[in-house]
N, C-alpha and C positions, 0 to 999 in steps of 0.2 A: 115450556122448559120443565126438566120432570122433577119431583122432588131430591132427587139424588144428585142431580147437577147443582142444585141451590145451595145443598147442602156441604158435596164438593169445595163449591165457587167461594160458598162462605170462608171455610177453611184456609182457601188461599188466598183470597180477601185479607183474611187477619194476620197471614204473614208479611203480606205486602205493603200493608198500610201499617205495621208496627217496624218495618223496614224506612216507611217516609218520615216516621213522627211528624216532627214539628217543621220538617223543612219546607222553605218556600220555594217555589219553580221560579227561575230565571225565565222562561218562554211557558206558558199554562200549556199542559200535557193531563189529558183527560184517559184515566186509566180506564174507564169504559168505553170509550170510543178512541184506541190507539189506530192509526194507521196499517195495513196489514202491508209487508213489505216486500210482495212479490214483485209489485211495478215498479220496486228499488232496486234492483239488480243491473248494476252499469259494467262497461268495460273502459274504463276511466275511473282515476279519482272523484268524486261531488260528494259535498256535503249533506247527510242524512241516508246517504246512499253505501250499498257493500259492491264494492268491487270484487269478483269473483276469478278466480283462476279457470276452474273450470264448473260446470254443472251437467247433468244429467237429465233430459226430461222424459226419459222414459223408466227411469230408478225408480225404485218403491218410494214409499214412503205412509203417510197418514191416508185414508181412503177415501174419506170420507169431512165434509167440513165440521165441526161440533155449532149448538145452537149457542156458544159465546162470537161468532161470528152475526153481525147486525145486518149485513146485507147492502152496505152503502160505501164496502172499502175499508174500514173498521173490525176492531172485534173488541169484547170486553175482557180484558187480561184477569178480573177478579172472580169472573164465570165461569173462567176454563173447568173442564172436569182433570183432576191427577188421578194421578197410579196412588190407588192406594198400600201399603204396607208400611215399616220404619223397622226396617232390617237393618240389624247392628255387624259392622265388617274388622277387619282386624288391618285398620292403615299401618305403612309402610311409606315414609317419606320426608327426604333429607334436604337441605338444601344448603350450600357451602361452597362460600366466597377462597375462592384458590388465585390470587393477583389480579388478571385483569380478566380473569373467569367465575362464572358462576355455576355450578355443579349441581346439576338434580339429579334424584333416584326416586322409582317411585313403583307403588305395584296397584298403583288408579283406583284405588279403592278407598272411598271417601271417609272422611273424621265425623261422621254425619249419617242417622238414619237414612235409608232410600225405601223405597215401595218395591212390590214384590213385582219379581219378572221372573219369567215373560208375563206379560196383563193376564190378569185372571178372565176367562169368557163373560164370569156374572158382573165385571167390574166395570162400570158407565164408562170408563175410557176407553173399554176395548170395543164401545159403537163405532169408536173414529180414528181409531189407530191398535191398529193388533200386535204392535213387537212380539215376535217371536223369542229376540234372544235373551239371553243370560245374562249378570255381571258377572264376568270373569278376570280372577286376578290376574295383573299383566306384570311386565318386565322390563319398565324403559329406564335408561340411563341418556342424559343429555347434557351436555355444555352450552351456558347462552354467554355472551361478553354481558360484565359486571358495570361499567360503564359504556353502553351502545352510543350511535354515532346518527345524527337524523339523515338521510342520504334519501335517492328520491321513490318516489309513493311505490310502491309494489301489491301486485294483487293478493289478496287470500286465499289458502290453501283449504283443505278440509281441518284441519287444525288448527287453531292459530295461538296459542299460549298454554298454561296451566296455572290452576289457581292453587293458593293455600291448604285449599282441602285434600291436594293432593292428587285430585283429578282434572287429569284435560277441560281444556276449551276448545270447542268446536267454532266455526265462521254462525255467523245469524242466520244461513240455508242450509234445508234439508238439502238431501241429493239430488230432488230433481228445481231445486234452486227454487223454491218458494222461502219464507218466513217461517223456520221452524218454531218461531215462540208460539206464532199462531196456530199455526196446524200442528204441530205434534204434540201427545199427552205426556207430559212428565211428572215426577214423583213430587211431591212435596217441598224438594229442593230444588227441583228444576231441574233434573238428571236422569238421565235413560241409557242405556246402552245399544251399542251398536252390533254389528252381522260377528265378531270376533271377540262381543262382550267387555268392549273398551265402553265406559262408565263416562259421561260426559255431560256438559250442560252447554248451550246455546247463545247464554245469557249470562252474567253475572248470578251466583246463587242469593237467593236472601237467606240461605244457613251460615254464608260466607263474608256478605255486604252485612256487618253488622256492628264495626266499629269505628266510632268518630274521634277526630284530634282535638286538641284544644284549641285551636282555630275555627274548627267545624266542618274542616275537611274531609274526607271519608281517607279511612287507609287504605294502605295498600294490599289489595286482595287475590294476585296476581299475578304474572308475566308472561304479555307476548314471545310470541317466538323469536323477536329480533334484540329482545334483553328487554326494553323499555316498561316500565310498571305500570300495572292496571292497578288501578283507584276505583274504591265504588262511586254512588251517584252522587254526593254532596262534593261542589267545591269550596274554595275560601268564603268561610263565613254562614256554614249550612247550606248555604242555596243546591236546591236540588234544580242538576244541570238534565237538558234534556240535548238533542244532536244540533240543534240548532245553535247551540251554544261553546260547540265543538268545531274542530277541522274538517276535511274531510274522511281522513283515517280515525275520526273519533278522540282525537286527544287536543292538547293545546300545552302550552310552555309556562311555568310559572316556578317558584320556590317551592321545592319538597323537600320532607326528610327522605333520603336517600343514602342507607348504608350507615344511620345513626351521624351523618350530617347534612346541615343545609343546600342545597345547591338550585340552582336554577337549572331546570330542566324537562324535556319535552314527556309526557306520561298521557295514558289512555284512561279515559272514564267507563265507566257503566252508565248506562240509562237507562228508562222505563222503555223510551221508545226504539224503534227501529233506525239502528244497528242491532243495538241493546252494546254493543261492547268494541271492535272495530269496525272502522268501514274498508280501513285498506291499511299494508303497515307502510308505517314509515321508515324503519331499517333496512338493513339488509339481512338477509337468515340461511339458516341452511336448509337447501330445498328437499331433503330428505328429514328434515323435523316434520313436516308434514304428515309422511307416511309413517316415519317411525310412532308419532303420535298416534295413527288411526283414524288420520282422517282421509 
């Protein structure tokens, strides 16, 4: 491995492990040896697994494997090489409860340095992943229901939510339906754009997973495309949750604040591992959030 990978890897090493502090794993999840999640790809609900709508396998994507991959099914999430730069954006992004809706506006462009794009040629990521595109400011306007309804599993689209920072979530595959956490390089924050320069992350961001409740809960960082909240990786009482410890759409039902009160109700996690964030929704949505998304 070359000096600039170590150096890289460090980097984001120290984001990810000041992202776990002190919490303890309900199931041990070994962030150098994560699972790599292309032999997860089902057409069914399972847990640990992404139900996909559709995939491509002849879509671009990353070319090359990077040497964070171990060679045994694995790769080490803290070795990865990023994008590097920490280009400052001018966000745009609303969000407002109107009765039994919930109103976003948004022009995808994060609250949060990103790395420069397209990869620079001299930059160790673009060994193993060349994006070509831009970030470019977008234009989405969208309604999710304020209180969603659990109804049954449904597959994921190329989009599947938006976080806080104001930019999309993407499904845990690339296009030609491998594991993008693994195989593609991203910025700092875990964010890259796509062919139309829609700005996006894979995974929960650790610019974004960064705030804990008085329980030990993670907030809420988030929302699926069927309304239901994404929480980062800590559940009740700090425990850092991994999929094992989730459903098969990656969530599970307990008490949250939700809308500044209590309620019991069904919400998605983050994890380290593969999904990293759904495996399937549980809502119902509009099948045109998808696209209008970008993915």
């Amino acid at each position: 491995m070359s000096k600039m990978v170590r150096v890289l890897g460090g980097l984001a090493a120290a984001a990810i492990l000041s992202t776990i502090g002190a919490g303890a794993f309900a199931h041990e999840v070994d962030l150098k040896r994560l699972p790599v999640g292309d032999d997860f790809v089902s057409d069914s609900p399972k847990v640990g697994w992404a139900w996909a709508c559709r995939v491509d396998p002849t879509a671009g994507g990353a070319h090359t494997q990077g040497p964070w991959f171990n060679g045994d099914g694995t790769y080490d999430l803290t070795a990865k090489a990023i994008v590097p730069g920490d280009v400052m954006w001018d966000p745009k992004f609303s969000i407002e409860k109107r009765g039994n809706d919930r109103v976003f506006s948004t022009n995808d462009l994060p609250n949060h340095g990103t790395g420069v794009y397209p990869i620079d040629r001299n930059a160790e990521a673009y060994k193993y992943d060349r994006n070509p595109n831009r970030i470019e400011e977008q234009s989405i306007s969208f309604t999710l229901p304020a209180d969603p309804k659990i109804g049954q599993a449904r597959c994921l689209p190329g989009a599947v939510g938006i976080l806080l920072s104001g930019t999309v979530l993407f499904s845990p595959l690339d296009e030609p339906g491998r594991d993008a956490v693994a195989w593609e390089t991203q910025d700092k924050c875990q964010g890259h754009p796509q062919r139309t320069g829609v700005y996006h992350y894979h995974s929960v961001s650790t610019c974004v997973d960064t705030e804990t409740l008085a329980d030990g809960h993670s907030a809420l960082v988030g929302y699926a495309i069927d309304g239901f909240g994404i929480f980062g990786r800590k559940g009740v009482g700090g425990e850092m949750l991994s999929s094992a410890d989730l459903d098969e759409c990656h969530g599970h039902t307990h008490e949250i604040e939700w809308d500044g009160r209590k309620v019991e109700m069904y919400h998605y996690h983050a994890t380290w591992d593969f999904p990293y964030t759904l495996g399937c929704l549980r809502g119902d949505y509009d099948r045109s959030l998808g696209r209008l998304l970008g993915g």
